[in-house]
Backbone of each chain as ProteinMPNN parsed JSONL, in Angstrom:
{"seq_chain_A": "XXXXXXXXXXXXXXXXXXXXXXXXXXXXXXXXXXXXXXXXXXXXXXXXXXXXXXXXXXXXXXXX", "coords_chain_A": {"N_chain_A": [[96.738, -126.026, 130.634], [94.61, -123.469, 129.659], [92.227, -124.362, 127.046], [90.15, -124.958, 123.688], [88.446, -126.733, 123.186], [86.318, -128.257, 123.773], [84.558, -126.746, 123.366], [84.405, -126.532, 120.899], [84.379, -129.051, 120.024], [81.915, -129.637, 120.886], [80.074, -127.81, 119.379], [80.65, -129.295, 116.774], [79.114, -131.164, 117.228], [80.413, -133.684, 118.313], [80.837, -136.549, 119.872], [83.223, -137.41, 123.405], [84.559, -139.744, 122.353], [84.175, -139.634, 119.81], [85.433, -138.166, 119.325], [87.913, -138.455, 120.176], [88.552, -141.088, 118.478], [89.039, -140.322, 116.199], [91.451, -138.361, 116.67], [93.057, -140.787, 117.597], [93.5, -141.257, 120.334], [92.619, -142.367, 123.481], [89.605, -141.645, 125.026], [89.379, -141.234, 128.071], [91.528, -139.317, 127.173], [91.32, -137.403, 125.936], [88.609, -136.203, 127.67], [90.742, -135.496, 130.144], [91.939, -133.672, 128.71], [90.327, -131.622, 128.157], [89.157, -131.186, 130.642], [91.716, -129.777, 131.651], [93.581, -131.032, 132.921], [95.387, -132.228, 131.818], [98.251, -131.684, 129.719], [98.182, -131.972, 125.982], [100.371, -133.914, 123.929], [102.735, -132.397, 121.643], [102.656, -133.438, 118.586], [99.405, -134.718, 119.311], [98.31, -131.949, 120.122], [98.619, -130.506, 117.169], [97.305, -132.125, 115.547], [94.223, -132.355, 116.655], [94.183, -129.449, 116.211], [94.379, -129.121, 113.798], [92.512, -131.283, 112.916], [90.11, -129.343, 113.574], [90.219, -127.443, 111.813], [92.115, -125.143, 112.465], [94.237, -122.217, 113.432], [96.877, -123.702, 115.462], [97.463, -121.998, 117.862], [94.685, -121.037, 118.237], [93.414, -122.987, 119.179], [94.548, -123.914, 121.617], [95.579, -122.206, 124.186], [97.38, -119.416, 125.622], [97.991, -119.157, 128.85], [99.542, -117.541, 130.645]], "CA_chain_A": [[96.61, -125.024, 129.578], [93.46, -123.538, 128.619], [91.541, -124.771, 125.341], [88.505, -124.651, 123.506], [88.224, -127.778, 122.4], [84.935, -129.007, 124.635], [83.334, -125.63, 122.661], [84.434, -127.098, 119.18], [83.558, -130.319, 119.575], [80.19, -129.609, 120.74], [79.732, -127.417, 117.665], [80.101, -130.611, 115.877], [77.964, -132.559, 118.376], [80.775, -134.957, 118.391], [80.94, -136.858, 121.438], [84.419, -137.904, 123.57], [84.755, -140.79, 122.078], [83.774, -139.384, 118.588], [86.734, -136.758, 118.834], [89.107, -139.539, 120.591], [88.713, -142.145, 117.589], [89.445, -138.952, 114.919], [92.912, -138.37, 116.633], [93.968, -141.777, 117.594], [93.691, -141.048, 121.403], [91.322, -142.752, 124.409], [88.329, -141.36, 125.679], [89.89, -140.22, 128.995], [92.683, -138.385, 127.089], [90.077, -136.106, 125.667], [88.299, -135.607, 128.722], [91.647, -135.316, 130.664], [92.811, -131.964, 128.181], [89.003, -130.464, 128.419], [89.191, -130.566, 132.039], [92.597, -128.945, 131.667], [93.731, -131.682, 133.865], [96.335, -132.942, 130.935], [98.765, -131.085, 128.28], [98.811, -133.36, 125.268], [102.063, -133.777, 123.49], [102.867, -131.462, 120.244], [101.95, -133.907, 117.874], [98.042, -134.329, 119.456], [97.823, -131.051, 119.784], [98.982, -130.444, 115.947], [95.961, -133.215, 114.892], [93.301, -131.516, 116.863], [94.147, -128.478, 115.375], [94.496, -129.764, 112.099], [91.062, -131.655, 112.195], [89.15, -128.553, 113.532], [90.824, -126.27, 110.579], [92.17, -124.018, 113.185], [95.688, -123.01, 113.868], [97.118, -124.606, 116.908], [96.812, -121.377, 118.954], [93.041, -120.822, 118.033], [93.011, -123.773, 119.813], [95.176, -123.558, 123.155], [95.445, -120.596, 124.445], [98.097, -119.582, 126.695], [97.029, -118.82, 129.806], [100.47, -117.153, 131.467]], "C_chain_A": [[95.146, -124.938, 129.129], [93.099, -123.939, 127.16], [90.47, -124.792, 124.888], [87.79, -126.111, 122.706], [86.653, -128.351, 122.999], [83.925, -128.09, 123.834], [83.269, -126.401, 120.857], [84.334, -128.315, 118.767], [82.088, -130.439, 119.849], [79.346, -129.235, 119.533], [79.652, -128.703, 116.518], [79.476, -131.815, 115.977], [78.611, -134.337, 118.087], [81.159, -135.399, 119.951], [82.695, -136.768, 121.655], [85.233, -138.559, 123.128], [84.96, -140.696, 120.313], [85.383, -138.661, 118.166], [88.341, -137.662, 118.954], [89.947, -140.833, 119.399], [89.271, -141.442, 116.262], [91.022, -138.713, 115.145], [93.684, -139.283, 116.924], [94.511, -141.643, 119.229], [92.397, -142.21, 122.208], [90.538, -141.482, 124.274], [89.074, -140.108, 126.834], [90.953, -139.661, 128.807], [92.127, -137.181, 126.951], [89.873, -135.234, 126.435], [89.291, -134.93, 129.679], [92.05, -133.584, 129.826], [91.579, -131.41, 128.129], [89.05, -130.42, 129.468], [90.877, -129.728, 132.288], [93.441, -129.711, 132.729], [95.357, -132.347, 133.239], [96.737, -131.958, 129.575], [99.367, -132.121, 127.348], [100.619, -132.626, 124.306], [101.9, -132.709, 122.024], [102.021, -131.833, 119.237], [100.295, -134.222, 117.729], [97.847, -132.486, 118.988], [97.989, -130.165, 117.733], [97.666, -131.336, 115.199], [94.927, -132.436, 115.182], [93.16, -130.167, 116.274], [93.636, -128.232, 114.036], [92.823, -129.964, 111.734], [89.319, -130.591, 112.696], [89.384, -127.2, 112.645], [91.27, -125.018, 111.099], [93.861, -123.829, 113.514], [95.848, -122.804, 115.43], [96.627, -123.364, 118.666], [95.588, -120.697, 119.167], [92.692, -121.908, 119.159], [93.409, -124.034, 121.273], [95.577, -122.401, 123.611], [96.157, -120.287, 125.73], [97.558, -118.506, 128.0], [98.064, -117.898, 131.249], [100.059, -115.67, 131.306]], "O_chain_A": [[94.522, -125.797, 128.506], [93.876, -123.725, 126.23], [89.563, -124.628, 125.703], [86.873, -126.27, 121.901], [85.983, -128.96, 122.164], [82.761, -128.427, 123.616], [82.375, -126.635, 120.044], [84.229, -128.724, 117.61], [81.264, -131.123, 119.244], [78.451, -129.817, 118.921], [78.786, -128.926, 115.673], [79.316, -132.861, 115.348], [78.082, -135.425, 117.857], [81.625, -134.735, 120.877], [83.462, -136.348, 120.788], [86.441, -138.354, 123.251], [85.678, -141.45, 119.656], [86.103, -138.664, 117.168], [89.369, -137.622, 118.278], [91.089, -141.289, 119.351], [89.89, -142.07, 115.403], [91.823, -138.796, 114.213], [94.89, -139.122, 116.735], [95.696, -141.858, 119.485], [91.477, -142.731, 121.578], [90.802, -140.514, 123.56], [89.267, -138.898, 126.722], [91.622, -139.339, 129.79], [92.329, -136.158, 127.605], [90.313, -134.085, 126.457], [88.924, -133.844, 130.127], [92.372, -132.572, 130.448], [91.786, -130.203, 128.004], [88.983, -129.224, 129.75], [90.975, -129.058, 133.316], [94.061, -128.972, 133.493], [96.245, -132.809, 133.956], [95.967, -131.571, 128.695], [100.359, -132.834, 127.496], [101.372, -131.659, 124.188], [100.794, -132.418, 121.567], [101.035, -131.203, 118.857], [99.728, -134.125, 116.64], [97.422, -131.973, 117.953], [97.24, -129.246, 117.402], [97.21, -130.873, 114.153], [94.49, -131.739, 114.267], [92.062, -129.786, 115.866], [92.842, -127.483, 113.466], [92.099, -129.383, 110.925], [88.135, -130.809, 112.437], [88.798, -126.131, 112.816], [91.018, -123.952, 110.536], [94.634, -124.754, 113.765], [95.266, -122.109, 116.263], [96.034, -123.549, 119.729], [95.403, -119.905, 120.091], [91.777, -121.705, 119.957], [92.534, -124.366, 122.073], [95.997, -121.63, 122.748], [95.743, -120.733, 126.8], [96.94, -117.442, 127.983], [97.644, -117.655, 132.38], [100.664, -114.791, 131.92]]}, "seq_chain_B": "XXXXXXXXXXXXXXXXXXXXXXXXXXXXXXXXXXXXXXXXXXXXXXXXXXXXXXXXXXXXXXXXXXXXXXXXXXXXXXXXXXXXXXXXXXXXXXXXXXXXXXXXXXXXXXXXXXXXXXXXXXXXXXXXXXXXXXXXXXX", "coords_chain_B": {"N_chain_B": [[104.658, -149.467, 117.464], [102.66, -146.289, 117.897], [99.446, -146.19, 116.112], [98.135, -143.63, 113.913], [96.257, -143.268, 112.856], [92.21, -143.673, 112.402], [91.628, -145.648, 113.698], [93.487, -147.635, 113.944], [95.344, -147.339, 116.305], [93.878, -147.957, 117.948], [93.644, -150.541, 117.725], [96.133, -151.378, 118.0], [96.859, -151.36, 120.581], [95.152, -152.97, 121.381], [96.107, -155.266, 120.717], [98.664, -155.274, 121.907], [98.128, -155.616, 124.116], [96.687, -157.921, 124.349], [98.851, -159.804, 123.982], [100.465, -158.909, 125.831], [98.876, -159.846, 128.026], [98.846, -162.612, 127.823], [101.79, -162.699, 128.123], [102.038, -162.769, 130.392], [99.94, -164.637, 131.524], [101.793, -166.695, 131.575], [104.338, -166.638, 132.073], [103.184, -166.583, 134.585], [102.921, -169.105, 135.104], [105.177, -170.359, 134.452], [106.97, -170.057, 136.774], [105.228, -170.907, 138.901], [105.688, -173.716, 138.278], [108.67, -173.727, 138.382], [108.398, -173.226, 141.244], [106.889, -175.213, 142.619], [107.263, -177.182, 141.365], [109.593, -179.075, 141.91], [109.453, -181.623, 143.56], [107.197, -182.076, 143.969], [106.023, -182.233, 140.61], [108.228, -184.157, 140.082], [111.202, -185.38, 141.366], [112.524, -183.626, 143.588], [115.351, -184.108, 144.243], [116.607, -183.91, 141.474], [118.179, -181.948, 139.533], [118.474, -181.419, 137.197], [115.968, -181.092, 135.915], [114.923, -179.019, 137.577], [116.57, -176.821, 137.248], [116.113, -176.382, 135.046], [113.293, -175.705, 134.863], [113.905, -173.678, 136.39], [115.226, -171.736, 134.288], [113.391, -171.63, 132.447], [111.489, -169.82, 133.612], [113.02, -167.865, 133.925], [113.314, -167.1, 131.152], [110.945, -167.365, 129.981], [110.565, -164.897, 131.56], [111.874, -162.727, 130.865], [111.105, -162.927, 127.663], [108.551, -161.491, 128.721], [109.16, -158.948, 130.177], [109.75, -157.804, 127.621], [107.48, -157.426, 126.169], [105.856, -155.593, 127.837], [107.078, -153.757, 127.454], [106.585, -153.244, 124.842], [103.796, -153.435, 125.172], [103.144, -150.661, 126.779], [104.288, -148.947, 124.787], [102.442, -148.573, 123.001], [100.494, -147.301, 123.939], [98.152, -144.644, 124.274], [98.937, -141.141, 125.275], [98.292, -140.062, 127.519], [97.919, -142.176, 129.181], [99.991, -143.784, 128.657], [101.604, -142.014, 130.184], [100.559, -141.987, 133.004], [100.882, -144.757, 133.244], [103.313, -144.391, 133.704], [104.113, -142.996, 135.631], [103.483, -144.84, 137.404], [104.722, -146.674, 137.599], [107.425, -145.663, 138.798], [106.177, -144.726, 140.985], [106.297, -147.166, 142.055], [109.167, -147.989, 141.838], [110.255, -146.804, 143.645], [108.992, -147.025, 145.945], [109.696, -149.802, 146.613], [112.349, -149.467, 146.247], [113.039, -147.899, 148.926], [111.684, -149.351, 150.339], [112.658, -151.557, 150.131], [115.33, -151.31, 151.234], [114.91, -150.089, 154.003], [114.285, -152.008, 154.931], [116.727, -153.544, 155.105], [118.44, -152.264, 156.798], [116.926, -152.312, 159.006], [116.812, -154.616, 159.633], [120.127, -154.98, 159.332], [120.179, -153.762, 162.042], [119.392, -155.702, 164.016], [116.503, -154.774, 164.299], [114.326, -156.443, 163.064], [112.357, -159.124, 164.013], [110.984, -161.313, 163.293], [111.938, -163.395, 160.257], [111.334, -162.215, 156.745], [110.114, -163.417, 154.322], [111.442, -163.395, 150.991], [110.186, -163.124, 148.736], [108.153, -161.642, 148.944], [109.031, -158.936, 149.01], [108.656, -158.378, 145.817], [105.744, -158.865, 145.442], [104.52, -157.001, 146.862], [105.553, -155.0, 145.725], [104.078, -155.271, 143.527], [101.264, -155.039, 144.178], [101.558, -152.148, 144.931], [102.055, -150.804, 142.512], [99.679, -151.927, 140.763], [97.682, -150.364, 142.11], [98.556, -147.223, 142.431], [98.304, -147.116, 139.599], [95.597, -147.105, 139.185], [94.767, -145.308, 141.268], [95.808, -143.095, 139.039], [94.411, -143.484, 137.088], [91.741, -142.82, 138.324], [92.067, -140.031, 139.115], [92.502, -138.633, 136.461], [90.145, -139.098, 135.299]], "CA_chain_B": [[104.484, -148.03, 117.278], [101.041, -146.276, 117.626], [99.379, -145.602, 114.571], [97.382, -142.265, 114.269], [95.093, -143.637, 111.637], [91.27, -143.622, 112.803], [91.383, -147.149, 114.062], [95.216, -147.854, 114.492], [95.73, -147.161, 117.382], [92.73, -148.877, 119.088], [93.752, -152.175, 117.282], [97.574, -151.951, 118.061], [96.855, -151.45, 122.076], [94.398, -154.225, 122.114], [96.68, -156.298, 120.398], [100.106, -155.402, 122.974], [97.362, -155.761, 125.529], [96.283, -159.205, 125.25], [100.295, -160.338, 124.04], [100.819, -158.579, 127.405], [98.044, -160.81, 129.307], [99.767, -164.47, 127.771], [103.233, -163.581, 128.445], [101.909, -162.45, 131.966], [99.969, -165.952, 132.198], [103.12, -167.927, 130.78], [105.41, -166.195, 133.058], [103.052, -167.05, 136.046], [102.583, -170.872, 134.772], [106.248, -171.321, 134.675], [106.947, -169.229, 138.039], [104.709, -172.204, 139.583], [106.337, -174.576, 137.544], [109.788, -173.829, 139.131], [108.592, -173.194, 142.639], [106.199, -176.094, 142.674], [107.761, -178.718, 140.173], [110.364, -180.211, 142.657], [108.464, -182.331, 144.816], [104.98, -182.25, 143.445], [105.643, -182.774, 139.218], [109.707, -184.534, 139.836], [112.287, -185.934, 142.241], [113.458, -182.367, 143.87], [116.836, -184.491, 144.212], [116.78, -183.896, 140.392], [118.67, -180.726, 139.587], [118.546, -180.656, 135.791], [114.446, -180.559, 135.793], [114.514, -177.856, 138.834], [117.138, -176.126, 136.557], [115.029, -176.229, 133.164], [112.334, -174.932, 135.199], [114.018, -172.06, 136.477], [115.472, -171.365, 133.08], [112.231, -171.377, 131.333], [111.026, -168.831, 133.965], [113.905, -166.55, 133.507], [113.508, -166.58, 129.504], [109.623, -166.287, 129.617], [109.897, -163.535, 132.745], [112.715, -161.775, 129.576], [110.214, -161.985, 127.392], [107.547, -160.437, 129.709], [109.29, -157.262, 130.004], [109.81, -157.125, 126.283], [105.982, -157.292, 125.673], [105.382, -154.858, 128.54], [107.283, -152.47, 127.262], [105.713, -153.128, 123.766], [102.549, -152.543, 125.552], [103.891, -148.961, 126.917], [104.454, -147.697, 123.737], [101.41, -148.922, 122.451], [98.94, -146.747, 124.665], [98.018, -143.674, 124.106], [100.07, -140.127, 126.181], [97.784, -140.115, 128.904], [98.06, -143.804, 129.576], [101.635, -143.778, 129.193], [101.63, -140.807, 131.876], [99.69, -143.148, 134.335], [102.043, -146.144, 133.786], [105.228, -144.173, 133.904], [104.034, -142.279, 137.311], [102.792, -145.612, 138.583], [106.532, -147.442, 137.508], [107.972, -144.645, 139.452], [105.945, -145.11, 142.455], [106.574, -148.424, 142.714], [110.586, -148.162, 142.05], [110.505, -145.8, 144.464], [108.491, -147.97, 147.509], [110.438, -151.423, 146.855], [113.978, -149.296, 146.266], [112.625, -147.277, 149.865], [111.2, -150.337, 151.555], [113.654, -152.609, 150.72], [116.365, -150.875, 152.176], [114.515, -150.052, 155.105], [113.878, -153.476, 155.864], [117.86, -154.015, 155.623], [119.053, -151.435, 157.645], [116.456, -152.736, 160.177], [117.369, -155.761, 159.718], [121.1, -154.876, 160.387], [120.254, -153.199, 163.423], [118.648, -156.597, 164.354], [115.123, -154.327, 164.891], [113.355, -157.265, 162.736], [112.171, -160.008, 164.543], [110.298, -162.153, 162.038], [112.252, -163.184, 158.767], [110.776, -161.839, 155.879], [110.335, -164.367, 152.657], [112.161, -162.813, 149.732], [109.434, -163.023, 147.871], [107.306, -160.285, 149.757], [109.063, -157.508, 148.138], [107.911, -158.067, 144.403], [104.686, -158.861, 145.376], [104.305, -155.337, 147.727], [105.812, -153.733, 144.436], [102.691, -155.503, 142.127], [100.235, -154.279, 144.66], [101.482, -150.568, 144.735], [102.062, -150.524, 141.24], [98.492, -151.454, 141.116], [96.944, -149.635, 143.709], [99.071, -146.085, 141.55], [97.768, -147.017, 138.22], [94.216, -147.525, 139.624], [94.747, -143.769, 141.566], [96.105, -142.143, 138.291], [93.404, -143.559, 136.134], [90.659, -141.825, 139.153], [92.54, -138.478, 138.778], [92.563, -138.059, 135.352], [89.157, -139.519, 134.838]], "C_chain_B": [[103.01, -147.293, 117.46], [100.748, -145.427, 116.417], [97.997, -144.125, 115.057], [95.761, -142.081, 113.708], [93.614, -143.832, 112.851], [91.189, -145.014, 114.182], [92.15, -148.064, 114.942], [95.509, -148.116, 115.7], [94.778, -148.127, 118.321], [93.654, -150.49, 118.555], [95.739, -152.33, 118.187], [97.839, -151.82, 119.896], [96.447, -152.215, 122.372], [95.324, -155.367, 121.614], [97.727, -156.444, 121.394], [98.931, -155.661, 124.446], [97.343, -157.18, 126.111], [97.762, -160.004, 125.144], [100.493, -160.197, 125.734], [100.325, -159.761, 128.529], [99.115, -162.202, 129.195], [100.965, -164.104, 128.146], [102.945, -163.507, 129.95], [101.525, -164.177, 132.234], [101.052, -166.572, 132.135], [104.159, -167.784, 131.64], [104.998, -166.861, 134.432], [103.142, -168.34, 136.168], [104.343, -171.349, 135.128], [107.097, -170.982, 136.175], [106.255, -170.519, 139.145], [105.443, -173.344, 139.333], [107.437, -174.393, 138.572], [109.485, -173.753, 140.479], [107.927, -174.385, 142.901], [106.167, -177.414, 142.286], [108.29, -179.695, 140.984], [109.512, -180.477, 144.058], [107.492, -183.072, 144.188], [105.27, -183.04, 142.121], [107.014, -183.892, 139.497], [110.334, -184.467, 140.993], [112.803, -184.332, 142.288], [115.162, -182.699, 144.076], [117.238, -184.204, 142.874], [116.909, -182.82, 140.276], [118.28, -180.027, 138.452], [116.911, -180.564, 135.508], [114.419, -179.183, 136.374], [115.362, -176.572, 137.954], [116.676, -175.39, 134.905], [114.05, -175.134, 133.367], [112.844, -173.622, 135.517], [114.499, -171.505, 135.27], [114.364, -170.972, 132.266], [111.192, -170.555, 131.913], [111.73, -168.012, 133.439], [113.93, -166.109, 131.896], [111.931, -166.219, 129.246], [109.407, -164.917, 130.541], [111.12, -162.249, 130.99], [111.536, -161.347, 128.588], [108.61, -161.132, 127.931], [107.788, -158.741, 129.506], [109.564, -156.707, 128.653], [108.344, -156.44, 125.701], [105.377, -156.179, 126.61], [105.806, -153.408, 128.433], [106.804, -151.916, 125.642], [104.74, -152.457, 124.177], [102.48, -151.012, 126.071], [104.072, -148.258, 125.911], [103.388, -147.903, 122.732], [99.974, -147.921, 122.984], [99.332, -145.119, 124.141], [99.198, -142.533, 124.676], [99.208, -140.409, 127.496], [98.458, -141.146, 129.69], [99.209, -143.918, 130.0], [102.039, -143.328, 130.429], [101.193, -141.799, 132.988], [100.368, -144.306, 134.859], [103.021, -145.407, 134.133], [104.843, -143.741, 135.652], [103.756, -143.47, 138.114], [103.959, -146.617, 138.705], [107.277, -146.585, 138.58], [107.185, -144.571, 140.737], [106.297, -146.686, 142.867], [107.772, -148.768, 142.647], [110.575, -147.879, 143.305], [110.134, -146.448, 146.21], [109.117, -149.563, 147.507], [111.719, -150.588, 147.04], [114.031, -148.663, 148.432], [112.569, -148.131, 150.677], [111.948, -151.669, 151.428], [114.934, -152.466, 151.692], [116.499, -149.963, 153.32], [114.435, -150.869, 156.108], [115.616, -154.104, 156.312], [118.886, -153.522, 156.311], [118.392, -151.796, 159.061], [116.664, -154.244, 160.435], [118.964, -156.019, 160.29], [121.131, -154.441, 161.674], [119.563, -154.391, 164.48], [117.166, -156.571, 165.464], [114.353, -155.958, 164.204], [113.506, -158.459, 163.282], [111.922, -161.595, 164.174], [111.279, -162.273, 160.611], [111.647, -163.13, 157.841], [111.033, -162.896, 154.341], [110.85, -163.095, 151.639], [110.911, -162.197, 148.975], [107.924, -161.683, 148.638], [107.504, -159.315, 149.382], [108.594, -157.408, 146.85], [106.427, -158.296, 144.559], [103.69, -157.453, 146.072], [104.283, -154.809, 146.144], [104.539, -154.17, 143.664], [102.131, -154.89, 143.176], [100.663, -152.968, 144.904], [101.354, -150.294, 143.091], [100.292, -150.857, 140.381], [97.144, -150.788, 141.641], [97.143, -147.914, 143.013], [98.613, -146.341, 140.031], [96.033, -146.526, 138.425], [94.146, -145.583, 140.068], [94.918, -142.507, 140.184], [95.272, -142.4, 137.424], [92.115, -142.599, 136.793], [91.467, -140.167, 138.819], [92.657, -138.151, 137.542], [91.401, -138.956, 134.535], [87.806, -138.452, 134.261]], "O_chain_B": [[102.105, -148.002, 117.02], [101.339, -144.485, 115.889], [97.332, -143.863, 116.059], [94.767, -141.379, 113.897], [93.867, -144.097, 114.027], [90.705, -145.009, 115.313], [91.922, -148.78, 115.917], [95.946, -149.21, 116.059], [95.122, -148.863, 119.245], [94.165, -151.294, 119.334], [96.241, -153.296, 118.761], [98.908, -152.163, 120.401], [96.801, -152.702, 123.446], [95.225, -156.444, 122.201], [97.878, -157.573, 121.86], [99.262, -155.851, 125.617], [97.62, -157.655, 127.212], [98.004, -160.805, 126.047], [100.623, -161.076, 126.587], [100.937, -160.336, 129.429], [99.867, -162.676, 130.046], [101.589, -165.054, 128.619], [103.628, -164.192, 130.71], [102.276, -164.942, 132.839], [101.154, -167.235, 133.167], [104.861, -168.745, 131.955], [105.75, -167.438, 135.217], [103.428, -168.822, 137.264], [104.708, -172.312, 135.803], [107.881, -171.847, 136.566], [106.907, -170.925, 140.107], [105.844, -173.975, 140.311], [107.208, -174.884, 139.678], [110.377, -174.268, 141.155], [108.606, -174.899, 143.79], [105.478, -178.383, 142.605], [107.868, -180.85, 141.021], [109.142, -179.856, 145.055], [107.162, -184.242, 143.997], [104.982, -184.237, 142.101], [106.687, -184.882, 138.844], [110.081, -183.512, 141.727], [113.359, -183.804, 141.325], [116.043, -181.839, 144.074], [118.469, -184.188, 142.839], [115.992, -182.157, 140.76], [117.922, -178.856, 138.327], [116.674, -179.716, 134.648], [113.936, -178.252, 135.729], [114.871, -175.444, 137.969], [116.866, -174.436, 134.15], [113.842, -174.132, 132.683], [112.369, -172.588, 135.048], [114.002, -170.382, 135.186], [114.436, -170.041, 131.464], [110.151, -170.358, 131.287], [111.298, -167.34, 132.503], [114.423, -165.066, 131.465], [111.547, -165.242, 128.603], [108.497, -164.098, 130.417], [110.758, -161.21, 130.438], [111.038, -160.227, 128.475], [107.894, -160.328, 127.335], [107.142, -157.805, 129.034], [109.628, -155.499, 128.424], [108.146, -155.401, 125.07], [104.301, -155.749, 126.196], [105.35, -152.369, 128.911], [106.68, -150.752, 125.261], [104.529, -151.28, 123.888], [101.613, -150.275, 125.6], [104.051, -147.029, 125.97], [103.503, -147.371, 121.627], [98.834, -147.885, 122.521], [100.396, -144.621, 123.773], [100.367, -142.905, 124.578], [99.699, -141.04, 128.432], [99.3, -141.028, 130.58], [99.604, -144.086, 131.154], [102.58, -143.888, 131.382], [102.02, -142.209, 133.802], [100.516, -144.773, 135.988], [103.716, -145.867, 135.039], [105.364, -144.25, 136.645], [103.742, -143.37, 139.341], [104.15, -147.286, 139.72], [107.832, -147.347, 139.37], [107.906, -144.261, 141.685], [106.51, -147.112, 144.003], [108.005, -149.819, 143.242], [110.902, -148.743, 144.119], [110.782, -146.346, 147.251], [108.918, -150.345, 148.436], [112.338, -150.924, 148.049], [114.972, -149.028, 149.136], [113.193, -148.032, 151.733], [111.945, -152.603, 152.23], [115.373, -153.212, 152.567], [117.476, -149.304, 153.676], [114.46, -150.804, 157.337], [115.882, -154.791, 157.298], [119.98, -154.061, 156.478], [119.024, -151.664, 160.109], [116.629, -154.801, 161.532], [119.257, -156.788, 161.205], [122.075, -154.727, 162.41], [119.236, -154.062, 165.621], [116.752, -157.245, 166.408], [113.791, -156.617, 165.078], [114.6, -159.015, 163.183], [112.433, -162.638, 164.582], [111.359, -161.27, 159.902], [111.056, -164.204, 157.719], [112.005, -162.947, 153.587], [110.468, -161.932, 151.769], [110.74, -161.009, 148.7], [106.835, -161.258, 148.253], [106.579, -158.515, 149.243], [108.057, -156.332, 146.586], [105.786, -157.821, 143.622], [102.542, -157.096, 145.807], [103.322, -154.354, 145.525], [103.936, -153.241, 143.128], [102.619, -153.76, 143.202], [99.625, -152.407, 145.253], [100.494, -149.546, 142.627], [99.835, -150.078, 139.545], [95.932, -150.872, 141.44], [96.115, -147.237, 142.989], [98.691, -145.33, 139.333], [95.477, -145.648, 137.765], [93.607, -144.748, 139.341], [94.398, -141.391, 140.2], [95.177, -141.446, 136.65], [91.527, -141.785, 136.081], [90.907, -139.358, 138.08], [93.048, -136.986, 137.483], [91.6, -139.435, 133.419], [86.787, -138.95, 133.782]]}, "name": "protein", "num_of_chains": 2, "seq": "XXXXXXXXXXXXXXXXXXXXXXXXXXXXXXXXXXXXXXXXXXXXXXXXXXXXXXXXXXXXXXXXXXXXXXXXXXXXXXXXXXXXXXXXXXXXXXXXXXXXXXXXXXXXXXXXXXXXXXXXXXXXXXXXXXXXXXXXXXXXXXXXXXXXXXXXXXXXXXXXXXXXXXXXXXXXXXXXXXXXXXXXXXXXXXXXXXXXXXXXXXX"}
């Protein structure tokens, strides 16, 4: 699933690791849903949302 | 449980992590213990030592898988994803290759008898070998 999350964490020039420790995820979960490689579960995606003040489909973006 | 809190979560994986490592050593210590005891530590004519020992494998290998499945619900989704696909390859090549080996075995294709102990140790090295692959693919 596309997302914009690699654009909106740069905007806050927070690193992988920076964004990973904010939702209570690794490192390579992060990286794993910016490469589009991994769809996190409801509840991530509901946090990330949450902690970039956006709602959920600002943030994933369906791609069908 | 994993916590969501900033921190939480890091602390409550490293903690099922290293539980995970001791019951793993404790399991392997007494795993030696019973295969190694009669003879070497005690009179192998002696039943109720050889019996203790295997007992006190079978209750630390119990709790093993309690702490391993602690540790499973302790990791992150990804992670989880990685173990579950890499549990599932390795049901899948011991349930596959064991009952390959005993169908060839009834057909008396195998030549060589196979130690018992050859199939759980195949299954740790795939089940390593699939964690190791699903950590490179979703790196």
């Amino acid at each position: 699933m596309k997302n914009r999350i690699r654009d909106l964490r740069a905007e806050r020039s927070w690193t992988q690791a920076d964004l990973a420790q904010r939702i209570g995820v690794s490192r390579q979960t992060i990286n794993a849903i910016e490469t589009e490689k991994f769809d996190p579960s409801l509840p991530v995606a509901f946090r990330l949302a949450k902690l970039f003040n956006l709602k959920i489909e600002e943030v994933f973006l369906d791609d069908q | 449980m994993q916590a969501h809190d900033e921190t939480g979560a890091y602390r409550d994986s490293i903690e099922t992590t290293v539980r995970l490592v001791i019951w793993t050593l404790a399991w392997v210590a007494t795993l030696a213990l019973a295969r190694f005891g009669p003879g070497l530590l005690w009179d192998s004519r002696q039943p109720v030592a050889s019996w203790a020992a295997v007992t006190a494998n079978l209750v630390v290998g119990i709790g093993w898988i309690v702490a391993f499945a602690r540790f499973l619900r302790g990791q992150d989704e990804l992670q989880r994803k990685i173990m579950q696909d890499a549990l599932a390859i390795t049901l899948g090549a011991g349930w596959v290759g064991g009952f390959t080996y005993v169908v060839a075995n009834a057909a008396d294709l195998v030549v060589h008898d196979v130690d018992v102990a050859v199939l759980p140790a195949l299954m740790g090295v795939v089940y390593v070998v699939a964690v190791i692959a699903g950590k490179i693919r979703y790196r």
